[in-house]
N, CA, C and O of each residue as an XYZ file, in Angstrom:
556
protein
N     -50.336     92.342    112.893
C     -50.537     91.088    113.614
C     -49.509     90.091    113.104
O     -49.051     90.032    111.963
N     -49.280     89.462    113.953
C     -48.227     88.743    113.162
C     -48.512     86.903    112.969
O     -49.531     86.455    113.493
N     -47.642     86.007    112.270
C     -48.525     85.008    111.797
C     -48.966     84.050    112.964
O     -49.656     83.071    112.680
N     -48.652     84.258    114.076
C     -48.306     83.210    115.031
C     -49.792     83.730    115.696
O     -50.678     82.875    115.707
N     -50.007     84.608    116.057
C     -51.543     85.211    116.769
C     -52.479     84.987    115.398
O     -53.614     84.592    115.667
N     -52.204     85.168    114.012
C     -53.334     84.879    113.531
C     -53.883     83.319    113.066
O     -54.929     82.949    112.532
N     -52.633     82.574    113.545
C     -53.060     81.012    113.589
C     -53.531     80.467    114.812
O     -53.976     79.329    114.962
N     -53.372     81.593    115.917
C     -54.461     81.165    116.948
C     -55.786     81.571    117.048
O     -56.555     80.940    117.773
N     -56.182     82.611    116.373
C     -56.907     83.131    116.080
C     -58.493     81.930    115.276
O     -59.651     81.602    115.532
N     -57.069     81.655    113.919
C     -57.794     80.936    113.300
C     -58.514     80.109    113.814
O     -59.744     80.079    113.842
N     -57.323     78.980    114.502
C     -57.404     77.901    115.150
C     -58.845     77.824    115.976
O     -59.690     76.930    115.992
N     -58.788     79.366    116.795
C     -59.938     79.449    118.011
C     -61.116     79.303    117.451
O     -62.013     78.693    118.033
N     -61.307     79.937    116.033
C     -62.325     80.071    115.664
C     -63.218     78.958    115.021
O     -64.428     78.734    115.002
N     -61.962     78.281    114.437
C     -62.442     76.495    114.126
C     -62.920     75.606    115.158
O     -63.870     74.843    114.984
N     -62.372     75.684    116.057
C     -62.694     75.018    117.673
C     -64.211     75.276    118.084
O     -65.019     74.410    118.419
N     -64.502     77.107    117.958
C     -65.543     77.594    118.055
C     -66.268     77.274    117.181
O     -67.335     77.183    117.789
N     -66.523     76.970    115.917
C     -67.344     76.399    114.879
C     -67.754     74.869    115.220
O     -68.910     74.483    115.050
N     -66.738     74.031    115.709
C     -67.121     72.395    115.680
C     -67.957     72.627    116.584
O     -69.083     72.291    116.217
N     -67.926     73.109    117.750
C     -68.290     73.478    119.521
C     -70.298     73.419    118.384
O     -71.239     72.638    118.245
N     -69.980     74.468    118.023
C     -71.368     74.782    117.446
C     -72.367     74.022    116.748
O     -73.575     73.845    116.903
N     -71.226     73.499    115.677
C     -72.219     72.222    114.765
C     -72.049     70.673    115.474
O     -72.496     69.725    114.828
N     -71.397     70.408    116.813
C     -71.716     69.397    117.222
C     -72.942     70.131    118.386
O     -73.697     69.255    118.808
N     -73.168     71.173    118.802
C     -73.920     71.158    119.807
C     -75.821     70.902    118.970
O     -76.807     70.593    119.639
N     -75.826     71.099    117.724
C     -76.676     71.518    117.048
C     -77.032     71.699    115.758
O     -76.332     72.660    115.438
N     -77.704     71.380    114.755
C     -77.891     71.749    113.648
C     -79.010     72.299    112.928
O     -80.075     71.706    112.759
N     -78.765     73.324    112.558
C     -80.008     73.707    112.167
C     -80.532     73.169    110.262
O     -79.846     73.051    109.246
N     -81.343     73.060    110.403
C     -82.423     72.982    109.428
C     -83.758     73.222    108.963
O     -84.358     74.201    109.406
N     -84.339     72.412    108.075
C     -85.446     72.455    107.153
C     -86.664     71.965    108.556
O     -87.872     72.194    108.619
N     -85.880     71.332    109.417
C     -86.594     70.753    110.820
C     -86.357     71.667    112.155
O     -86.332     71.385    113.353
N     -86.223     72.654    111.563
C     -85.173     73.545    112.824
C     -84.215     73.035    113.622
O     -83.456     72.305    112.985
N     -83.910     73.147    114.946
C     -82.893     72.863    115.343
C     -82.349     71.743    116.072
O     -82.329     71.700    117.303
N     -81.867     70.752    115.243
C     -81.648     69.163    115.690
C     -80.477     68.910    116.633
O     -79.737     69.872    116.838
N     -80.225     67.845    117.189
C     -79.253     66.977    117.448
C     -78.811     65.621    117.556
O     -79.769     64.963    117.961
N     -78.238     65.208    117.458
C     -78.326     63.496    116.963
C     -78.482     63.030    117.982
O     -78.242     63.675    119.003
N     -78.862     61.959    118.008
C     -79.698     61.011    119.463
C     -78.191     60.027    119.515
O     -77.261     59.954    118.712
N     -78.427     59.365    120.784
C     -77.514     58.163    121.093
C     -77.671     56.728    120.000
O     -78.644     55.984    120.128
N     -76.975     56.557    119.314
C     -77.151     55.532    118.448
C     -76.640     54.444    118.721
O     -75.708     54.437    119.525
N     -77.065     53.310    118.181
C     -76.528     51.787    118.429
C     -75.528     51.282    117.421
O     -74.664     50.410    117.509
N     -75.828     51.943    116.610
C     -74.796     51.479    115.395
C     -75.381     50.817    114.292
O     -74.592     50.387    113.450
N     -76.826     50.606    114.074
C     -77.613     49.818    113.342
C     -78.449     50.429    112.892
O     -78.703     51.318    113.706
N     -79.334     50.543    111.693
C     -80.058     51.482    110.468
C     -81.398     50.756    111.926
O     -81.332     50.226    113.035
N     -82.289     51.138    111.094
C     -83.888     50.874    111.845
C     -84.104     49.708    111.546
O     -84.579     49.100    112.506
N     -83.957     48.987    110.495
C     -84.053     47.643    110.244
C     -83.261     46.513    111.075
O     -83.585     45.325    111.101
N     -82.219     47.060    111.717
C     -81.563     45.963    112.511
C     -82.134     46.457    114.216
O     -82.185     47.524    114.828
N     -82.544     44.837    114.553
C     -83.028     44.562    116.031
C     -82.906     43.875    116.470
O     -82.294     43.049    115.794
N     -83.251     43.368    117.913
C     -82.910     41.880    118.426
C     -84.447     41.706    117.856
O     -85.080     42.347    117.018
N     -84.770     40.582    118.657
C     -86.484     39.547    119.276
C     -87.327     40.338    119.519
O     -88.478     40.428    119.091
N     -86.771     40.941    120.223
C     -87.753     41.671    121.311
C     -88.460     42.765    120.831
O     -87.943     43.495    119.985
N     -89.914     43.036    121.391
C     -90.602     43.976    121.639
C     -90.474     45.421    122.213
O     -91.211     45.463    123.198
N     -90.081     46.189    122.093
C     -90.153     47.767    122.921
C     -91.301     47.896    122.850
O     -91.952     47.459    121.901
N     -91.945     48.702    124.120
C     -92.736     49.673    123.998
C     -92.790     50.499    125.641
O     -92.781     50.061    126.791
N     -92.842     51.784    125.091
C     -93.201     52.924    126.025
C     -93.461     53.961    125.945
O     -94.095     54.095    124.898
N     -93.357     54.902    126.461
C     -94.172     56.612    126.589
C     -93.255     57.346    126.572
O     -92.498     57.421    127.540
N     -93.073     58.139    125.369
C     -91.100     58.809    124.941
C     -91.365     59.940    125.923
O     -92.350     60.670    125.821
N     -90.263     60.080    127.074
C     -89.738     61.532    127.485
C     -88.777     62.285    126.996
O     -87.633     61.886    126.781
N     -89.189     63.406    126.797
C     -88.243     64.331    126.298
C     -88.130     65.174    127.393
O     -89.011     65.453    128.207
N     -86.700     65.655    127.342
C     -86.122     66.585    128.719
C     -85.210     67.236    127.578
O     -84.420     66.498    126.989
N     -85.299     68.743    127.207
C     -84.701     69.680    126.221
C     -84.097     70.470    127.241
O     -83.072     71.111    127.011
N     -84.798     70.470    128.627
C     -84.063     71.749    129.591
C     -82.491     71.239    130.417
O     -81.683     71.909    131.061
N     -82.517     69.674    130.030
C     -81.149     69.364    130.992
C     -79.715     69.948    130.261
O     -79.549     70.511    129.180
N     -79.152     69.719    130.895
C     -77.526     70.604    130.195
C     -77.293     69.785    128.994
O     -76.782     70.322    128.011
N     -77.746     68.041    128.965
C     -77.303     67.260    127.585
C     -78.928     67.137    127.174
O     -79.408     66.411    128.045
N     -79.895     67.491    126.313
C     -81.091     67.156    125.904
C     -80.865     65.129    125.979
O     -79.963     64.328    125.731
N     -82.286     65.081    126.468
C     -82.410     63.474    127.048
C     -83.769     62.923    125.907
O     -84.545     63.696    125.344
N     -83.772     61.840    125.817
C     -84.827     61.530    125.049
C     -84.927     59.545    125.783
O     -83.986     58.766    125.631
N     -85.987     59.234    126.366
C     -86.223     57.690    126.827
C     -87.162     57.390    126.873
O     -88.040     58.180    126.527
N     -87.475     56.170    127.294
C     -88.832     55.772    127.505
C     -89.445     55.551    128.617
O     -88.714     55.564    129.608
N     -90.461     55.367    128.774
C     -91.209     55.364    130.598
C     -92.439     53.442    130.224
O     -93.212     53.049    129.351
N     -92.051     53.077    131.103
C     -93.572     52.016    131.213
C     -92.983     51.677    132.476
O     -91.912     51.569    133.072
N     -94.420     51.547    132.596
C     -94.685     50.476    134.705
C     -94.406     51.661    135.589
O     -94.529     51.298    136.759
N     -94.026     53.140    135.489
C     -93.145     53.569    136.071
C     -91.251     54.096    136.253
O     -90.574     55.040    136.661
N     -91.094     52.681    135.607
C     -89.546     52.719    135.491
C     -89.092     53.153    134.062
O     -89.813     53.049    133.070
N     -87.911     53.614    134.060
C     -87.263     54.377    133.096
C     -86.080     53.725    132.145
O     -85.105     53.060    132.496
N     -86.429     54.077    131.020
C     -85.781     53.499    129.914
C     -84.637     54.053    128.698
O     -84.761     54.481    127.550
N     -83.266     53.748    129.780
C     -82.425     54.837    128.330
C     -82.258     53.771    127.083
O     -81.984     52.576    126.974
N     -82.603     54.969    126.124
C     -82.381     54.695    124.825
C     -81.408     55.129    123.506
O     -80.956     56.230    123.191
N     -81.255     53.557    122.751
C     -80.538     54.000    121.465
C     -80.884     53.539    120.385
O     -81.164     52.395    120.027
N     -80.850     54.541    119.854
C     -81.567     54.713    118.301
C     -81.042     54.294    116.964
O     -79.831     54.119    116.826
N     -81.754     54.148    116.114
C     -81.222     53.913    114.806
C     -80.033     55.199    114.318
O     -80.202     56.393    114.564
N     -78.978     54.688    113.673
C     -78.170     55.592    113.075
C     -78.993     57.093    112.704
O     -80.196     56.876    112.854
N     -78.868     57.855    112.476
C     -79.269     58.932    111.945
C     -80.334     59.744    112.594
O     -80.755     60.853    112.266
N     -80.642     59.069    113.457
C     -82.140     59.914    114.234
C     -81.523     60.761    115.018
O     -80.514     60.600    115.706
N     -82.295     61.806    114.847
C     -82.271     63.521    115.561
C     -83.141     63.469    116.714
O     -84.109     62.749    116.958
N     -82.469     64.578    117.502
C     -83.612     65.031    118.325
C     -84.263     66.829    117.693
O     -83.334     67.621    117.535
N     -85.373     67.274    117.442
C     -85.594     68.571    117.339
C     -85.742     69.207    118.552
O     -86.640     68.872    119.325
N     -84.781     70.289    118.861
C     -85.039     71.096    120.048
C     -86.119     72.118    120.022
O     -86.641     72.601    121.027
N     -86.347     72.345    119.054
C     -87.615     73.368    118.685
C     -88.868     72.830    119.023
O     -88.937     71.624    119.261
N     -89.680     73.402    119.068
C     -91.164     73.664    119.276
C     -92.028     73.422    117.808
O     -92.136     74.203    116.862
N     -92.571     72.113    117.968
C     -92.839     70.971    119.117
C     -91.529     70.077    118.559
O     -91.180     69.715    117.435
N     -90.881     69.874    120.152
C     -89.745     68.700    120.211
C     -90.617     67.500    119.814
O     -91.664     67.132    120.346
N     -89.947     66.950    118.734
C     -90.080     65.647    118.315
C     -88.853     64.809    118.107
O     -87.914     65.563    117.853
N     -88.487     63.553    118.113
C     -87.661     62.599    117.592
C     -87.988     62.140    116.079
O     -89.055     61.672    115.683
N     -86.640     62.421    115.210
C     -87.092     62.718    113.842
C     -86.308     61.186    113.629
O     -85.780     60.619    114.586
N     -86.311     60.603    112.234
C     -85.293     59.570    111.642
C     -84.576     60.311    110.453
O     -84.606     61.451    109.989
N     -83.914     59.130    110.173
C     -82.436     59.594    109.312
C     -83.050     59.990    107.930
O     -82.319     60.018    106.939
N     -84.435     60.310    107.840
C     -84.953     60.919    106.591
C     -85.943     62.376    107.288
O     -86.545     62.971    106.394
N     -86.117     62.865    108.466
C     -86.366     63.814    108.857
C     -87.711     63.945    108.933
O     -88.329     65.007    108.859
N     -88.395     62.297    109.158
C     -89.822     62.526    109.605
C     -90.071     62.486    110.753
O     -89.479     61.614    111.388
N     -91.035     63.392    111.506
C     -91.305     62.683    112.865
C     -91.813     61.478    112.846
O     -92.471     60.991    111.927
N     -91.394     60.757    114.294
C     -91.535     59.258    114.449
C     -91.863     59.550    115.981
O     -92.449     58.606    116.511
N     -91.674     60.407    116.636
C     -92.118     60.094    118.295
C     -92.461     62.009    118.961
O     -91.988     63.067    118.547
N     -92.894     61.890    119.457
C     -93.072     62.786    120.402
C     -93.406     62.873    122.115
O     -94.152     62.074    122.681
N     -92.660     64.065    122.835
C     -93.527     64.002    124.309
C     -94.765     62.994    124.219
O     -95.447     62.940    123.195
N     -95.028     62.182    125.364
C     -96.160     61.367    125.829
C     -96.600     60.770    125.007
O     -97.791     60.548    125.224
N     -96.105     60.199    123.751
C     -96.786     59.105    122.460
C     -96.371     58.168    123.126
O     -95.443     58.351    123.913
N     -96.980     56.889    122.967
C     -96.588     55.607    123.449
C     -95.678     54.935    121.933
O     -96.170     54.779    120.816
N     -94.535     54.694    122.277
C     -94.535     53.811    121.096
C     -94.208     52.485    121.131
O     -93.999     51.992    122.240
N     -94.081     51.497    119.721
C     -93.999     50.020    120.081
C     -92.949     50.402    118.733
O     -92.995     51.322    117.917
N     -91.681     48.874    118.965
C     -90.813     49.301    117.991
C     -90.120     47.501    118.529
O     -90.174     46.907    119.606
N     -89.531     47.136    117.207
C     -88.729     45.861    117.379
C     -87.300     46.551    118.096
O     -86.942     47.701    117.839
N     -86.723     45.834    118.830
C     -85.193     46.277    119.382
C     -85.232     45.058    120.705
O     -86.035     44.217    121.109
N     -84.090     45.457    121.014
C     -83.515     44.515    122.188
C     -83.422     45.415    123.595
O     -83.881     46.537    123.809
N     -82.589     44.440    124.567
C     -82.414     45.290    126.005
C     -81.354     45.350    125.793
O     -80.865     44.565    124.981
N     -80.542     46.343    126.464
C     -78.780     45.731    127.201
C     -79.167     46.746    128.241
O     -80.124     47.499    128.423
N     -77.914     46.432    128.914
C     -77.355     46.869    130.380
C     -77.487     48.512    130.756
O     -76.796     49.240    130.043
N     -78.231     49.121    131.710
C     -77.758     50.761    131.881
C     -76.864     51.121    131.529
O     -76.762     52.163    130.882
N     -75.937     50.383    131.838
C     -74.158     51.153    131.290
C     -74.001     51.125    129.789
O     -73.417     52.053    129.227
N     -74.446     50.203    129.178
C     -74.302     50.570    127.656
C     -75.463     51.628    127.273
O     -75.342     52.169    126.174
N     -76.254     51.876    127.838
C     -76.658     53.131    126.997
C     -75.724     54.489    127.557
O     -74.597     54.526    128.049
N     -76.930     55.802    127.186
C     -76.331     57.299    127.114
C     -76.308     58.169    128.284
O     -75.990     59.358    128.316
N     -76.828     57.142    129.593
C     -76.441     57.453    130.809
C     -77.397     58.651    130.879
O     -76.862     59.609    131.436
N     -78.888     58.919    130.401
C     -80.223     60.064    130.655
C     -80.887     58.825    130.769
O     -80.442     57.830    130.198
N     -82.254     58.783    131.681
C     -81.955     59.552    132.715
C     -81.542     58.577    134.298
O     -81.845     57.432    134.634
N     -80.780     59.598    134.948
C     -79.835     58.278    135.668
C     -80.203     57.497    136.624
O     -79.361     57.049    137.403
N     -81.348     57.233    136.721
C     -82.360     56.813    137.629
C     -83.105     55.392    136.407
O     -84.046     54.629    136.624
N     -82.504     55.473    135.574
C     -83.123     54.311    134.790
C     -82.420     52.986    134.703
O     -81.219     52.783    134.879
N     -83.409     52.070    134.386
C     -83.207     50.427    134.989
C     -82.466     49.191    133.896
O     -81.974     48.084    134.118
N     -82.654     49.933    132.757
C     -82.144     49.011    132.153
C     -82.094     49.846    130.094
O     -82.956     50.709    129.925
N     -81.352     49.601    129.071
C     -81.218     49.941    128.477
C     -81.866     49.468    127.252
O     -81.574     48.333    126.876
N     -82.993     50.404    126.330
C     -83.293     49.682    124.933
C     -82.851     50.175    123.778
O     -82.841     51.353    123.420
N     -82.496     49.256    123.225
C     -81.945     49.208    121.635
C     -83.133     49.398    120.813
O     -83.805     48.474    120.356
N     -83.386     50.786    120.627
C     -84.844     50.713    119.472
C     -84.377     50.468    117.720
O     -83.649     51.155    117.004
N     -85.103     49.259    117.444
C     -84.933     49.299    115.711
C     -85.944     49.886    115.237
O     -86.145     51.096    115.344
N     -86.916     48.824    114.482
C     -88.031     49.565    113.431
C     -89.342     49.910    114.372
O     -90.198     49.138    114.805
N     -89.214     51.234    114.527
C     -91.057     51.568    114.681
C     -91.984     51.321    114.144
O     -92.082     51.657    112.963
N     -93.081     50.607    114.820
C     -94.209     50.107    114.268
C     -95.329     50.755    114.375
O     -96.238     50.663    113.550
N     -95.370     51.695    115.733
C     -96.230     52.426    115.806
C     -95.608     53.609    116.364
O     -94.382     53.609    116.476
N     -96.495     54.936    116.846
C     -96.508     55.760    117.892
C     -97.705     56.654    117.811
O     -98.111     57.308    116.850
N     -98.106     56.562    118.826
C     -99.332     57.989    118.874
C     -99.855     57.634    120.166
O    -100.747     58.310    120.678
């Protein structure tokens, strides 16, 4: 083989590795992925109040995670570090790997609104965008 095929080789196979550990990570939580983040730990929020009923959608081509109240739909972004678990039972973990939300929990959490377009664009039928900080509750 000569060096020029085995640096594509290489190359492919590094490509094929990122492909992998960005699609997914496995762990002590089985198999995660990082949620849409805002850029702010859990402690940073606006005023405002959140609260709603977390959907999880694991079967779409990008796993979706938002909120539901009144009907209308809520994309969301999360504190730095929060996962989604694709495994059984899908939960929304934080940047220390506890669950904090699941399918149909209602939760309440300090954060702000912004615009559909600043969130992660799941799911696309939704009205307006929340910035979740600190959870206060869920169940």
């Amino acid at each position: 083989m000569t060096a020029g095929r085995h640096r594509v080789r290489v190359v492919g196979l590094c490509l094929a590795a990122t492909a992998y550990l960005a699609a997914g990570c496995q762990s002590g939580n089985g198999t995660t992925i990082a949620l849409p983040d805002h850029g702010g730990g859990a402690r940073s929020s606006d005023d405002a109040q959140i609260e709603g009923v977390v959907r999880i959608d694991v079967q779409a081509d990008a796993p979706c995670v938002w909120l539901e109240e009144g009907g209308l739909a809520y994309q969301a972004l999360w504190p730095e570090g929060f996962r989604l678990r694709i495994d059984d039972p899908v939960a929304v973990l934080d940047g220390r790997g506890r669950v904090v939300a699941e399918e149909g929990q209602r939760l309440v959490a300090a954060g702000g609104y912004r615009p559909v377009g600043e969130g992660p664009g799941c799911p696309t039928d939704a009205v307006e965008t929340v910035r979740i900080g600190r959870i206060e509750s869920s169940g």
